[in-house]
C-alpha positions as CSV (number, residue, x, y, z in Angstrom):
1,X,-2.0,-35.4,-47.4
2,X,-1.2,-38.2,-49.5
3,X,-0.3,-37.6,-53.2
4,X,0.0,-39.9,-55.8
5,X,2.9,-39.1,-58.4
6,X,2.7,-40.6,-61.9
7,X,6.1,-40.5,-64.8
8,X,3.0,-41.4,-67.9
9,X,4.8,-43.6,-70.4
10,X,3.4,-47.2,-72.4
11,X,6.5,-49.3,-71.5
12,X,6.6,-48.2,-67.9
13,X,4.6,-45.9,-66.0
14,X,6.4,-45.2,-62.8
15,X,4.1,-44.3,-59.6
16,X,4.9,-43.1,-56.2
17,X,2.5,-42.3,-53.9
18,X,3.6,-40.1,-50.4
19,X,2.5,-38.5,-47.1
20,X,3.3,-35.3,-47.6
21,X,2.9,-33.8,-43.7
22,X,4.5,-29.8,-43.2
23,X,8.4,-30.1,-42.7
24,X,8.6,-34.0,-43.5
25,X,7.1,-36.5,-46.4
26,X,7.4,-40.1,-46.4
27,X,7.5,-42.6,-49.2
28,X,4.3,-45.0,-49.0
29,X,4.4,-47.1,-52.0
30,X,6.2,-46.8,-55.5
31,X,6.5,-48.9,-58.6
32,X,6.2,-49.6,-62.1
33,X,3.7,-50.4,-64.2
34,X,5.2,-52.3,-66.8
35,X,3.3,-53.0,-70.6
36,X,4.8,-56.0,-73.0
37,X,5.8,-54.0,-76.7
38,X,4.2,-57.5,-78.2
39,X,0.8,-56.5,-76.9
40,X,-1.7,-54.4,-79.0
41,X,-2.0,-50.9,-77.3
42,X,-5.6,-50.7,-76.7
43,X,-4.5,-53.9,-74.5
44,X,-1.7,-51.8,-73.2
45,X,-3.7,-48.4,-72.2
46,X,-6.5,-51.2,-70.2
47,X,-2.9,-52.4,-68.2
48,X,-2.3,-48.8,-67.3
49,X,-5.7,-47.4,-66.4
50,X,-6.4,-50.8,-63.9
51,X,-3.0,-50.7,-62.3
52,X,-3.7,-46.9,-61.6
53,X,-7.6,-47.5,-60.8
54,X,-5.9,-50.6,-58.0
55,X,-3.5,-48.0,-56.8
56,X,-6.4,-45.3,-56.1
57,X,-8.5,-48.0,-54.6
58,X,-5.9,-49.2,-52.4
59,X,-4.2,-46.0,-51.4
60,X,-7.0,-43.5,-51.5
61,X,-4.9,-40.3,-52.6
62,X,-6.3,-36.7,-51.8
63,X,-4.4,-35.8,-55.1
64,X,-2.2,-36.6,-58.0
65,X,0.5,-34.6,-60.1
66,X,1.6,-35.6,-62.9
67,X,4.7,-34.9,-65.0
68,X,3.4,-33.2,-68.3
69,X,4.9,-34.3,-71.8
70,X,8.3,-33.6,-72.6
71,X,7.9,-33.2,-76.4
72,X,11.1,-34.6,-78.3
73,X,12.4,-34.9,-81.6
74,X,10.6,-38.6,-82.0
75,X,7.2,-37.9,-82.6
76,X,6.3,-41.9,-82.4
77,X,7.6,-41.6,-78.7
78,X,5.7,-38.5,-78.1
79,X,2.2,-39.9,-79.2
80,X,2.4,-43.2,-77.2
81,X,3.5,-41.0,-74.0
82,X,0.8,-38.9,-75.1
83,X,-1.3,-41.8,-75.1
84,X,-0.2,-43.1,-71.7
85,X,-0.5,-40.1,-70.3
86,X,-3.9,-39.4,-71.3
87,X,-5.6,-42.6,-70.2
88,X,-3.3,-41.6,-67.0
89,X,-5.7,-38.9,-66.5
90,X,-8.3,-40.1,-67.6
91,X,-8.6,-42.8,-64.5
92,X,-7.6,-40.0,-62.5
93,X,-10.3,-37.7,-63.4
94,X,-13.1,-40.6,-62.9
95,X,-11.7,-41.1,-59.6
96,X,-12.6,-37.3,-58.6
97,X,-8.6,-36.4,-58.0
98,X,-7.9,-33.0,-58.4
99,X,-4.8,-33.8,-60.9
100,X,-1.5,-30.9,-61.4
101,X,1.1,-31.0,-63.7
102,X,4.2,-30.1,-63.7
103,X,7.0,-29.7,-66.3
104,X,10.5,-31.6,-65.9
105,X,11.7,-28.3,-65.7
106,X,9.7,-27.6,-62.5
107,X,9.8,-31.0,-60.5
108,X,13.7,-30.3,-61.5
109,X,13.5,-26.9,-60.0
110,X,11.7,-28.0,-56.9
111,X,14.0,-30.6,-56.4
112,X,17.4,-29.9,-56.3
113,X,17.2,-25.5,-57.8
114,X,18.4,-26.7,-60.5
115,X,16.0,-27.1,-63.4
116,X,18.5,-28.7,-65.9
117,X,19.3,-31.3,-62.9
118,X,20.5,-34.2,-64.1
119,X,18.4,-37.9,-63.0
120,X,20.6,-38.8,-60.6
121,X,21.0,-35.3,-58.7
122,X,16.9,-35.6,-59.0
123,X,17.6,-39.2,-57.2
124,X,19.5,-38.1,-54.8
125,X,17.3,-35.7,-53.6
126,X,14.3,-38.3,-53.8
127,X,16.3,-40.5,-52.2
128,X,17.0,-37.8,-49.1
129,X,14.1,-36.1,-49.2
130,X,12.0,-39.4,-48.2
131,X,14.8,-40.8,-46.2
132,X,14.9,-44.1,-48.1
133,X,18.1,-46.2,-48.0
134,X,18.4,-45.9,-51.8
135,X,17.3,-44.3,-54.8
136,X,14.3,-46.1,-56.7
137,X,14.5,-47.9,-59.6
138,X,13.7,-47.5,-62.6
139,X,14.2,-44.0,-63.1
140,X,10.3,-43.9,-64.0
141,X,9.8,-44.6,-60.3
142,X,11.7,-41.7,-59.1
143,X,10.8,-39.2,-61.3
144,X,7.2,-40.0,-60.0
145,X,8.2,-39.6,-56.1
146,X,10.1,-36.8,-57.6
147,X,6.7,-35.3,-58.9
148,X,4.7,-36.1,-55.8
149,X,7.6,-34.5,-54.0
150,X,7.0,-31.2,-55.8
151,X,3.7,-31.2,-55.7
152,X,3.7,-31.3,-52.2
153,X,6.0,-28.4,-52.2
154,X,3.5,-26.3,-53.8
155,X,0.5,-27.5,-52.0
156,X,2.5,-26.3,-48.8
157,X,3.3,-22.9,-50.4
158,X,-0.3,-22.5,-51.3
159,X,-1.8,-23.3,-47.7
160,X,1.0,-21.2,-45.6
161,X,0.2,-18.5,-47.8
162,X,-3.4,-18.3,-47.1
């Protein structure tokens, strides 16, 4: 099953989509999807959605999980995530994707059993979990391999136990 991992934000949106098989999951893309701050948003949320609507008519994902909002103490931040994050799914929806989120918490959990992992014990598990000769960069990128990593942890829990 292929999964496409998304880490919403407006300055960088990191994807990573995977072959998630039983017992073994392989990285087949990742990246960012980068915005310029001197651009209006509107302009900003169009960057997002086409990069996202290329990578789902390049890759063809079966599904996509996506890291839910970590609310802070800067509400600006927050509401541009939040902005990201909900033309994110937005693109997603259109495309017919069945869509999960999961908390930092969980994709933490999943990860490494530790959900107050820090991001490079989270890399390190990308990082061995795909087999890749080092972790990805930005952290955006990871944390999205680190969502389509858990994701595909649950979709294997879910079909063993039926």
């Amino acid at each position: 099953m292929h999964i496409l991992g998304l880490d919403p934000g407006l300055a960088t949106t990191g994807y990573g989509i995977i072959d998630a098989q039983l017992g073994a999951s392989k990285m087949i893309t990742c990246g960012a999807i980068r915005t310029k701050a001197d651009v209006p948003l509107a302009e900003r949320l169009v960057v997002i959605y086409d990069q996202i609507t290329f990578l789902l008519n390049t890759y063809h994902p079966e599904e996509a999980a996506v890291e839910q909002l970590f609310f802070n103490k800067n509400a600006t931040s927050a509401l541009t995530v939040g902005q990201a994050r909900g033309v994110s799914l937005l693109c997603l929806s259109q495309h017919q994707l069945t869509v999960h989120e999961y908390t930092p918490l969980q994709v933490k959990s999943s990860l490494t059993g530790n959900g107050r992992a820090d991001k490079s014990q989270v890399g390190f598990m990308v990082k061995a979990l795909l087999n890749l000769r080092e972790v990805p960069r930005p952290d955006d990128v990871a944390d999205a391999l680190a969502v389509a990593i858990c994701h595909s942890f649950h979709a294997t829990s879910r079909i063993t136990h039926l």
